[in-house]
Kinemage of the C-alpha trace (Angstrom):
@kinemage 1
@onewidth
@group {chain A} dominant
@subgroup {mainchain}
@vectorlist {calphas} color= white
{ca unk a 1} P 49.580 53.129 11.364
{ca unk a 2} L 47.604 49.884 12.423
{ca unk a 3} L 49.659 49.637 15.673
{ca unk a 4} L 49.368 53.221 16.267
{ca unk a 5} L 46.090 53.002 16.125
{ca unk a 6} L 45.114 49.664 18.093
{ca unk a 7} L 46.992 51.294 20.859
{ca unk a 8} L 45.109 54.366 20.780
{ca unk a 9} L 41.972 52.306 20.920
{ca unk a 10} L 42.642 50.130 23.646
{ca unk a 11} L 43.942 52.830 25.672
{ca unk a 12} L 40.700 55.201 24.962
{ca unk a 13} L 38.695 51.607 26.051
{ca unk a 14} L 40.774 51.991 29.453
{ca unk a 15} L 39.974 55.325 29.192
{ca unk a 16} L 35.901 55.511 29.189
{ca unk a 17} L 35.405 51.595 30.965
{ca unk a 18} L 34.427 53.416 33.895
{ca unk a 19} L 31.624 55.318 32.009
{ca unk a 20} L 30.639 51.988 29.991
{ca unk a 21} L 30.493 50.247 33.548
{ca unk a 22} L 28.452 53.142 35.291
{ca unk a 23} L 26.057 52.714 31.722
{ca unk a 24} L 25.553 49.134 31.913
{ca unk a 25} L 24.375 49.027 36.082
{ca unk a 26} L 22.200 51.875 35.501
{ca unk a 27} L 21.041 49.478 32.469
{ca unk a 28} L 21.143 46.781 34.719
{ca unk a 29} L 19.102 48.106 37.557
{ca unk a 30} L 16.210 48.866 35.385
{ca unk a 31} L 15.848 45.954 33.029
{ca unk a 32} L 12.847 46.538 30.316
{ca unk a 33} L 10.931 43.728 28.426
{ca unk a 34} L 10.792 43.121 24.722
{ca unk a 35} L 9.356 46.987 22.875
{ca unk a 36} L 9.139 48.371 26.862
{ca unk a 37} L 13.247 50.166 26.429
{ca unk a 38} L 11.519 53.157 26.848
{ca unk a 39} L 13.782 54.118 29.781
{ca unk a 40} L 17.186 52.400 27.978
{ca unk a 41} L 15.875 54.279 25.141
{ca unk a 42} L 16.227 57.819 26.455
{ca unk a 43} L 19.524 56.739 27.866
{ca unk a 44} L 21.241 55.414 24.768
{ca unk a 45} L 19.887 58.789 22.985
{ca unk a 46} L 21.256 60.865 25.750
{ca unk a 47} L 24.813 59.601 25.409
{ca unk a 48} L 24.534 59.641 21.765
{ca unk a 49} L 23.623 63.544 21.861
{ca unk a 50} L 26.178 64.291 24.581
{ca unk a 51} L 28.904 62.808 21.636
{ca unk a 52} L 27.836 65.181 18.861
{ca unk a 53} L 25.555 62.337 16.901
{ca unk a 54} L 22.889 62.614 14.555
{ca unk a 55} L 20.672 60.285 16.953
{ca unk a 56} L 17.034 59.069 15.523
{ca unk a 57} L 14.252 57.354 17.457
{ca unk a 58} L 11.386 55.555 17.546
{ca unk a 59} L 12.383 52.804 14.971
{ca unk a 60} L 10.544 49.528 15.555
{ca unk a 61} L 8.590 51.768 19.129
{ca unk a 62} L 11.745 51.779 20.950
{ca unk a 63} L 14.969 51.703 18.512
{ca unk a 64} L 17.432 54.256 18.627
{ca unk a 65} L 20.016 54.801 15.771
{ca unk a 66} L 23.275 56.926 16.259
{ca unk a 67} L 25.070 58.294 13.166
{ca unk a 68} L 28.460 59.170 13.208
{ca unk a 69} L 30.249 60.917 9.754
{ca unk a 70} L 33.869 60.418 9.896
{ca unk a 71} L 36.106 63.750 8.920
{ca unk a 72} L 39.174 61.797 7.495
{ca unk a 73} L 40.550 61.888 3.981
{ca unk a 74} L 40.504 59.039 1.376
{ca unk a 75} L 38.148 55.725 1.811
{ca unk a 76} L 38.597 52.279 2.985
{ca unk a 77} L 36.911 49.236 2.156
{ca unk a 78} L 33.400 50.504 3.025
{ca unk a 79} L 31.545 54.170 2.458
{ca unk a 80} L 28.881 52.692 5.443
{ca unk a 81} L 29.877 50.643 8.630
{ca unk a 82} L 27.120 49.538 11.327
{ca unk a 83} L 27.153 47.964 14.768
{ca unk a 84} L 24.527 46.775 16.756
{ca unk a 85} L 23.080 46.075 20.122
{ca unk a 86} L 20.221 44.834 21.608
{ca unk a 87} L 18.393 46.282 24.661
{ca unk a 88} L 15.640 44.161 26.121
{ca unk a 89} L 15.706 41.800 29.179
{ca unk a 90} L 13.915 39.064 30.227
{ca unk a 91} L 11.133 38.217 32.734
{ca unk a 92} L 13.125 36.351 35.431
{ca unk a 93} L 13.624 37.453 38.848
{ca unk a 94} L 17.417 38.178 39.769
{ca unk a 95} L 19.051 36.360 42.354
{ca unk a 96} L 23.191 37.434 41.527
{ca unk a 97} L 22.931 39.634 44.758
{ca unk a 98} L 24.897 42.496 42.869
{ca unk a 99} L 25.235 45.690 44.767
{ca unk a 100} L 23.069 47.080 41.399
{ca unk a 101} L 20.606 44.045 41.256
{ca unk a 102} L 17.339 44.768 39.114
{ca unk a 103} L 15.233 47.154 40.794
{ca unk a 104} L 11.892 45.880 38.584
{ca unk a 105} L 10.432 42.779 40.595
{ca unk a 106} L 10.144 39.429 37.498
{ca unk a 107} L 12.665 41.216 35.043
{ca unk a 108} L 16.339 41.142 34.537
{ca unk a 109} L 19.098 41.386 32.328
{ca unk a 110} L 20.193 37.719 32.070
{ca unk a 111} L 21.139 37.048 28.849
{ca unk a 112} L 23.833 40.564 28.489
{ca unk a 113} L 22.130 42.623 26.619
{ca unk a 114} L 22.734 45.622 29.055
{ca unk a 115} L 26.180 45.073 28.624
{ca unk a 116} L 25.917 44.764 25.096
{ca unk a 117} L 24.197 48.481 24.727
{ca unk a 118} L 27.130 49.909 26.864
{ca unk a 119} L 29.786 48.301 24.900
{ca unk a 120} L 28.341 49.567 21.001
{ca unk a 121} L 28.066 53.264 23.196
{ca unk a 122} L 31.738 52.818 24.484
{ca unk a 123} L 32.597 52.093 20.717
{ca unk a 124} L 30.759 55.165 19.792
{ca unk a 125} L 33.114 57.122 22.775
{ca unk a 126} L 35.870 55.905 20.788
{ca unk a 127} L 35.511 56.715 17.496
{ca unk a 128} L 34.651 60.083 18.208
{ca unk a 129} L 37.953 60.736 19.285
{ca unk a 130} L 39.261 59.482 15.816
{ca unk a 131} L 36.918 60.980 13.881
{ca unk a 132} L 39.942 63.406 11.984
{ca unk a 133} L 41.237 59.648 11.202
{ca unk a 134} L 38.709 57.831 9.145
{ca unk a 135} L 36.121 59.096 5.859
{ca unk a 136} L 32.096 57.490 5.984
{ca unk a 137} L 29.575 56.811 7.915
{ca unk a 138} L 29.053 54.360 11.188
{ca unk a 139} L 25.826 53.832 12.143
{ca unk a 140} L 25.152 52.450 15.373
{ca unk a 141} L 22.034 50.405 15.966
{ca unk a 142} L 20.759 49.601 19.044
{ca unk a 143} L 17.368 47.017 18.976
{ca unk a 144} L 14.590 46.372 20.583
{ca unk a 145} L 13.148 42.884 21.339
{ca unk a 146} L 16.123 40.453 20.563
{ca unk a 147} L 14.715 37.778 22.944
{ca unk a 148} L 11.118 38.107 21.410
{ca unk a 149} L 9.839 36.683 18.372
{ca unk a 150} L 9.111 38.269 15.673
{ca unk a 151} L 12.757 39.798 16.750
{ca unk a 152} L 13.651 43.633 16.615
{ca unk a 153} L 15.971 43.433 13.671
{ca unk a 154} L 13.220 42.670 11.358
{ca unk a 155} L 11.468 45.329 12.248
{ca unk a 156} L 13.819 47.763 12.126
{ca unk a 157} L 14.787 46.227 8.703
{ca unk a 158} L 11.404 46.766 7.355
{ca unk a 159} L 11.387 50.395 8.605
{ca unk a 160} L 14.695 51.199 6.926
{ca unk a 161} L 17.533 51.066 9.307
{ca unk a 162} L 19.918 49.425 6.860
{ca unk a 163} L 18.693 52.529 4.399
{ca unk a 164} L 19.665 56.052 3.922
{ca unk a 165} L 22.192 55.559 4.076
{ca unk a 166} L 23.019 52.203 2.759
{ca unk a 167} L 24.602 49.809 5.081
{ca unk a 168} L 27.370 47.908 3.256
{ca unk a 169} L 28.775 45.693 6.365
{ca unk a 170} L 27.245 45.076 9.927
{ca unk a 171} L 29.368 43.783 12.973
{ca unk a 172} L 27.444 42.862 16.587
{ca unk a 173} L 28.254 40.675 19.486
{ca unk a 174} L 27.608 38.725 22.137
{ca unk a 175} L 28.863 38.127 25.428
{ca unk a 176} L 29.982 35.048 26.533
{ca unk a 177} L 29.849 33.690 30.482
{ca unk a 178} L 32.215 30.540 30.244
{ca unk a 179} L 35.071 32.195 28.285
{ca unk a 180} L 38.024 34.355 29.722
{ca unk a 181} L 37.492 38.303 29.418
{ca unk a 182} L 39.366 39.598 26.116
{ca unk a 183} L 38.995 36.376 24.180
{ca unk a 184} L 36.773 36.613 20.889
{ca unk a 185} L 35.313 33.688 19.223
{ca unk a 186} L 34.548 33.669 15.342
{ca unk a 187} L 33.604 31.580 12.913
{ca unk a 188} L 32.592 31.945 9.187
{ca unk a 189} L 28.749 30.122 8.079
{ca unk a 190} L 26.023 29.093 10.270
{ca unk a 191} L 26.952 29.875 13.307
{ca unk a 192} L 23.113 29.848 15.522
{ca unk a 193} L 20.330 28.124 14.402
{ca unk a 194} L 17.405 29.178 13.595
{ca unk a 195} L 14.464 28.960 16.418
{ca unk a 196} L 10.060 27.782 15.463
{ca unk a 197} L 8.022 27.646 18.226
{ca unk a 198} L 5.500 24.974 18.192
{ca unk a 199} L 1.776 24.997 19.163
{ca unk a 200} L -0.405 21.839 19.055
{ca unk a 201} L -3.826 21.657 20.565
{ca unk a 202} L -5.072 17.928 20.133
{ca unk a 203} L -8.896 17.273 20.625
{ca unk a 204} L -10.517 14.128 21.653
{ca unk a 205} L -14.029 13.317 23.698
{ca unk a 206} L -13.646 13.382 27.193
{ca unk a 207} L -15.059 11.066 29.787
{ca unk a 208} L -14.897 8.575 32.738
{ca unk a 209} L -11.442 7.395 33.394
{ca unk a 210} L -12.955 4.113 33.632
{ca unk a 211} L -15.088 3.883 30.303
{ca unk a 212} L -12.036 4.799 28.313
{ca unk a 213} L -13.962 2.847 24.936
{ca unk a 214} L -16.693 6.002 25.224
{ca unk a 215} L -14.133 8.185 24.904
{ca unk a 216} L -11.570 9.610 22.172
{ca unk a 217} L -8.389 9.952 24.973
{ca unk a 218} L -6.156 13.116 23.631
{ca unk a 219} L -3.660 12.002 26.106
{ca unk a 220} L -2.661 8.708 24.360
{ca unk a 221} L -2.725 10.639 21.307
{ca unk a 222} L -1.100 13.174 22.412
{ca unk a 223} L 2.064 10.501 23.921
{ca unk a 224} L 2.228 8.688 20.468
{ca unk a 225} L 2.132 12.280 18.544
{ca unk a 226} L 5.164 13.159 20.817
{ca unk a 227} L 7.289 10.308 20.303
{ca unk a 228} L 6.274 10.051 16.670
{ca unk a 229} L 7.627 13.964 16.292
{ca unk a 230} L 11.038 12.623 17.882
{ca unk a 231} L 11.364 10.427 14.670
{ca unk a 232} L 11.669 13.373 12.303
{ca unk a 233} L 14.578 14.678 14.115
{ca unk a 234} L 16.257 11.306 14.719
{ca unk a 235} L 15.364 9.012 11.670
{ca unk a 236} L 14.241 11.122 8.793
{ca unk a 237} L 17.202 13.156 8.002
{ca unk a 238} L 21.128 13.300 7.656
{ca unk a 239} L 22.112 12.363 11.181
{ca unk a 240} L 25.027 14.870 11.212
{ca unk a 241} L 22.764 17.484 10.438
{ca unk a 242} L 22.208 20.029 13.318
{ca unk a 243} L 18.619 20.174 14.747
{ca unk a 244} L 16.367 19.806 17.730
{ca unk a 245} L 12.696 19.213 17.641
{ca unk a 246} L 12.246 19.619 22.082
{ca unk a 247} L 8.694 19.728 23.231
{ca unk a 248} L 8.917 21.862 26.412
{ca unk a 249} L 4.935 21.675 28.080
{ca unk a 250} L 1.866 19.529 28.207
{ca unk a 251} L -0.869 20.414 29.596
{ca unk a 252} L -4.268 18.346 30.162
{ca unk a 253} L -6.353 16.939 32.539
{ca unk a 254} L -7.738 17.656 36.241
{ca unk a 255} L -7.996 14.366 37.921
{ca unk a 256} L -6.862 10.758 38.122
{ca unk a 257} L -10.355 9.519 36.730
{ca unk a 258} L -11.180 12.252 34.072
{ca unk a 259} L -10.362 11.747 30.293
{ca unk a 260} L -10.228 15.437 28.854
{ca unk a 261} L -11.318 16.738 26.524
{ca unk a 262} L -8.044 18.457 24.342
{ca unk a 263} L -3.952 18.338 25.517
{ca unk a 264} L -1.971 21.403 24.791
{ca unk a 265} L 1.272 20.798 23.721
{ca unk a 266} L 4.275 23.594 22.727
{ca unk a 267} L 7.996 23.035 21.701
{ca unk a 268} L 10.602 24.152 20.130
{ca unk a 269} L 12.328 23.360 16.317
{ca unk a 270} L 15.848 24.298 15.959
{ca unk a 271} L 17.851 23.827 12.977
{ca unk a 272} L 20.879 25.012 10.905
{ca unk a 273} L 19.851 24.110 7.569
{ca unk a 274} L 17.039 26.328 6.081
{ca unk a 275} L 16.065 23.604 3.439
{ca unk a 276} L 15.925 20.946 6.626
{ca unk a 277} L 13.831 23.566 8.287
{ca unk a 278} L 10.938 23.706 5.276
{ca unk a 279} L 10.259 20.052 5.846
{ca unk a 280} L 10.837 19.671 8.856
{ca unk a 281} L 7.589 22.173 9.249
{ca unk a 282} L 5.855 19.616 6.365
{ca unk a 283} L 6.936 16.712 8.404
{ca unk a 284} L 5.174 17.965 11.499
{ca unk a 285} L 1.982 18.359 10.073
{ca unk a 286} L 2.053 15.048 8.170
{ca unk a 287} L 2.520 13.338 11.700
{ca unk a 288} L 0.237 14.670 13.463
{ca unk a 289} L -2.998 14.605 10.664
{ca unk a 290} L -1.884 10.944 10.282
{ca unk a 291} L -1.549 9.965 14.239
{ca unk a 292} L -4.935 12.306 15.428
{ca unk a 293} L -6.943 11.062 12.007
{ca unk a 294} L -6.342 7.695 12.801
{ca unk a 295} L -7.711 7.727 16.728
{ca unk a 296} L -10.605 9.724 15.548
{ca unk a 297} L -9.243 12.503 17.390
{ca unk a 298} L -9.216 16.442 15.716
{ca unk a 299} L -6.230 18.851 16.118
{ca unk a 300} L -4.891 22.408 15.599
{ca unk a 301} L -1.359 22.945 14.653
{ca unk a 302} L 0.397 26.630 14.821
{ca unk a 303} L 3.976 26.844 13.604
{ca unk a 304} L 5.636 30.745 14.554
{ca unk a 305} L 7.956 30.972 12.311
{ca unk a 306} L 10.658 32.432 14.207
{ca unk a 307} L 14.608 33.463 13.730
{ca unk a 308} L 16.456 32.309 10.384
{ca unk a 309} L 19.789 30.346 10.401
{ca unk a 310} L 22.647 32.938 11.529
{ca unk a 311} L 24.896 33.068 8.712
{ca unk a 312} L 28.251 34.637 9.334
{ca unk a 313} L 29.851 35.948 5.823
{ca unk a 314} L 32.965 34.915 4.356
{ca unk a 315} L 35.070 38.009 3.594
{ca unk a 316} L 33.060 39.956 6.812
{ca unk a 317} L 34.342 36.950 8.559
{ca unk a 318} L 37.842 36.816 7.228
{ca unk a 319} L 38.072 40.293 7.860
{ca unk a 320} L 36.634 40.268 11.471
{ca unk a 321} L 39.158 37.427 12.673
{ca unk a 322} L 41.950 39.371 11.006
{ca unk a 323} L 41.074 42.740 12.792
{ca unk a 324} L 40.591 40.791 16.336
{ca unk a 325} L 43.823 39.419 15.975
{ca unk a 326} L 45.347 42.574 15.149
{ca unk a 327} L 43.939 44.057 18.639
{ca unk a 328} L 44.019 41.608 20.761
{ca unk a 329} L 46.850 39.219 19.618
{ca unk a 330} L 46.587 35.693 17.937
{ca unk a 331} L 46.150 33.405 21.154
{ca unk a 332} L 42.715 35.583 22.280
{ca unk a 333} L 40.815 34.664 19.213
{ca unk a 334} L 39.489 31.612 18.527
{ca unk a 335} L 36.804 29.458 16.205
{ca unk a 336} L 33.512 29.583 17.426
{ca unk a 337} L 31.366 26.457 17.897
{ca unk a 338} L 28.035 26.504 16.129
{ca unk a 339} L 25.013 26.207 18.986
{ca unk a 340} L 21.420 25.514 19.075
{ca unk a 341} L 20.392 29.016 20.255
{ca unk a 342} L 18.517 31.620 17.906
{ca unk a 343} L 19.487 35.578 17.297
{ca unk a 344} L 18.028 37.832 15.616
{ca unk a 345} L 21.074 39.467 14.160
{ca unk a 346} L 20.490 36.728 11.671
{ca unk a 347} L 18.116 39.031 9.655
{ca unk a 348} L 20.528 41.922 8.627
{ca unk a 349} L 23.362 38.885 7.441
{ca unk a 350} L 19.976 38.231 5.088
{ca unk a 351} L 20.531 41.764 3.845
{ca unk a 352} L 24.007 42.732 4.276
{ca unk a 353} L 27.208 41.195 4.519
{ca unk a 354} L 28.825 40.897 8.051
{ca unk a 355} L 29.556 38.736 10.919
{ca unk a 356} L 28.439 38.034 14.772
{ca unk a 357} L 30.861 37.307 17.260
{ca unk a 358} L 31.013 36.237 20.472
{ca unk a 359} L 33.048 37.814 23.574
{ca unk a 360} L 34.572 36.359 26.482
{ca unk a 361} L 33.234 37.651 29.702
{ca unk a 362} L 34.093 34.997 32.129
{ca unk a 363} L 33.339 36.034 35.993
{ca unk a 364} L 33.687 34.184 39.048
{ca unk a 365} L 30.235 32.801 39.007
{ca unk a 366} L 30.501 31.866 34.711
{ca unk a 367} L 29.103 28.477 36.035
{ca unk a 368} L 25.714 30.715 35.879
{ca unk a 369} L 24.835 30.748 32.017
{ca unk a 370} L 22.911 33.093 30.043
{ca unk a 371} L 19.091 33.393 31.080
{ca unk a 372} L 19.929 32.218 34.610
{ca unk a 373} L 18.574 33.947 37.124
{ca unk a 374} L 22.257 34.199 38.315
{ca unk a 375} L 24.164 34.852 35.488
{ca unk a 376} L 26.902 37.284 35.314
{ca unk a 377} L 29.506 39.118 33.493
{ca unk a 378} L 33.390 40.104 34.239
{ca unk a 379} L 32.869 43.720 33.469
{ca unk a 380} L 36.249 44.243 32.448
{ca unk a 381} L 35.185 42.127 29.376
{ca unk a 382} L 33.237 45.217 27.973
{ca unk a 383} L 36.694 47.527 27.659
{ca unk a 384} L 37.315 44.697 24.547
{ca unk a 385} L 34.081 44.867 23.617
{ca unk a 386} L 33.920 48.392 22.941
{ca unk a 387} L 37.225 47.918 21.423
{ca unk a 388} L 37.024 45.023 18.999
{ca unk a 389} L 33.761 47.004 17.692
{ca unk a 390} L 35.329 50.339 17.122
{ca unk a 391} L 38.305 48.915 15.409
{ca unk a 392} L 36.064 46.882 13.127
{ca unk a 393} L 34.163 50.125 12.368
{ca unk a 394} L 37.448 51.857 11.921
{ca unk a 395} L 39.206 49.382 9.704
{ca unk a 396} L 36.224 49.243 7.316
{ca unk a 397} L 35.890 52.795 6.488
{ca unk a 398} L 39.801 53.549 6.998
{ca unk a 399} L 42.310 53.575 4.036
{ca unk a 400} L 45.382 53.834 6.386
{ca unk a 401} L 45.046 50.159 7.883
{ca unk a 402} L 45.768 46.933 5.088
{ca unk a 403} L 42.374 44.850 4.905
């Protein structure tokens, strides 16, 4: 039965890339910002209708939830599957040239998310067709505002997507530019770290560039505060611990002979340990009270709390490599390397168990990576998308395949 039905799959995938491909320009071409997939919106609903779905919308503004009920006989390891995909784009201006280049001046879909949304509604193409073959529920999630803190997926959480009914296991993925189309990439525990954004306003007493000993200068301050913030990355924790503390803009100043008045100063704090993370926030604000207090200088400190670890499940995770392996053969799939990037998808493995993965889809300019203004996918990659997905959906809710 499992090769019976891993063929059927891949050759449905074959089957309906066309359509995904068709989907993801028309995504491409008219890229919406984080809660603005008003337009991707009524798309995703449209195909969802056109397969016989219960479709639902307007969770978290823009979300759109597909439900399919399986017809089948007997049940598999799961009553309730879902799958997700985010929507939103970015505000970068394209520059890949594509025949179906964004048509919206400053926005684009760099970072795949287009593709992602075609692939989960190729998936949902799929499993129609073997509806007769499987008993439960798939629910198909596709999110608005991955790239934007406070993130989608905790919105949607809090207005009940993983509810009524009950998710029990959630699969989603992401595309990958530097990999070779049809590879998958797993890997079981933190797999993406989780993102802070920093904001640090330090205030001194401005002046003549030349009187500096009237003054209170918030741009020395604001140098040692910067390399003193370096320190808590570097000296005050397990140096084989993954984490970044990067500040990425300063801003002060409006001539060579003017002492300002404040420095603005934002950055980033990436880690993969949670308990790191709580004192590396402590740390922060210990630094800079000590460093501004003694220079007689004042200071406002705002940590967003963004994205949590990503957390891939065991079991999910077991089960995920075992099912890839089963469609797409033993040399495609591969351990994933933890990175410093943030996702969202983090928030339903709080809730539920499951597992992110990552897809090749390598293309002849993969030098381009994600949130380039030149990145690009192979677009063959999204006929294993779709597949991988449906197969995971269809294992966990299918008594005829061995888990």
């Amino acid at each position: 039965m499992n090769f019976e039905i891993q063929e059927r799959i891949l050759k449905l995938a074959d089957k309906f890339l066309p359509r995904i491909v068709s989907i993801r320009r028309r995504i491409h071409q008219y890229p919406e910002l984080a809660f603005e997939e008003y337009r991707t919106s009524k798309l995703v609903s449209k195909v969802l209708s056109s397969l016989g779905f219960k479709v639902i919308t307007g969770i978290a503004k823009t979300g759109v939830v597909g439900i399919l009920e399986g017809r089948g006989s007997g049940k598999g390891d799961y009553e309730v599957v879902a799958l997700r995909a985010d929507m939103d784009a970015l505000p970068i201006q394209e520059q890949t040239g594509l025949p179906f280049s964004s048509k919206i001046p400053g926005k684009m879909h760099a970072c795949g998310h287009d593709s992602h949304t075609a692939m989960l509604l190729g998936a949902g193409m799929i499993l129609k067709q073997l509806q007769e073959h499987f008993n439960g529920i798939v629910k198909f999630i596709f999110q608005p505002s991955e790239e934007k803190n406070p993130g989608g997926a905790s919105l949607m959480i809090k207005e009940g997507v993983l509810k009524s009914p009950d998710v029990e296991i959630i699969f989603g993925l992401h595309v990958r530019p530097d990999a070779e189309p049809g590879t998958v990439f797993i890997k079981e525990g933190p797999l993406m770290a989780s993102s802070d954004e920093i904001y640090l306003k330090i205030k001194g007493r401005g002046g003549h560039g030349a009187r500096p000993h009237y003054t209170v200068d918030p741009i020395v301050i604001a140098s040692e505060v910067i390399l003193s913030l370096q320190k808590i990355a570097s000296r005050f924790f397990d140096p084989i611990e993954p984490r970044v503390l990067t500040i990425g803009s300063i801003h002060a100043g409006s001539a060579t002979n003017i002492i300002p008045d404040e420095v603005l100063i934002s950055g980033t704090l990436r880690t993969m340990n949670e308990d790191w993370r709580r004192k590396a926030w402590s740390m922060i604000e210990q630094v800079v009270k000590g460093i501004t207090s003694a220079y007689g200088a004042e200071y406002e400190l705002r940590i967003s709390k963004g994205y949590p670890v990503l957390v891939n499940h065991k079991e999910a995770t077991e089960f995920a490599r075992k099912r890839a392996i089963e469609l797409l053969g033993e040399k495609k799939v591969f351990e994933a390397r933890p990175v410093m990037g943030a996702e969202d998808f983090a928030y339903y493995l709080q809730k539920v168990p499951g597992c992110f993965i990552w897809l090749g889809a390598g293309s002849k300019n993969s030098k381009y990576d994600i949130h380039s203004s030149k990145f690009t996918i192979n677009e063959n990659a999204m006929k294993f998308g779709a597949s991988i997905l449906a197969y995971l959906a269809f294992c966990s809710l299918s008594n005829k395949v061995k888990s």
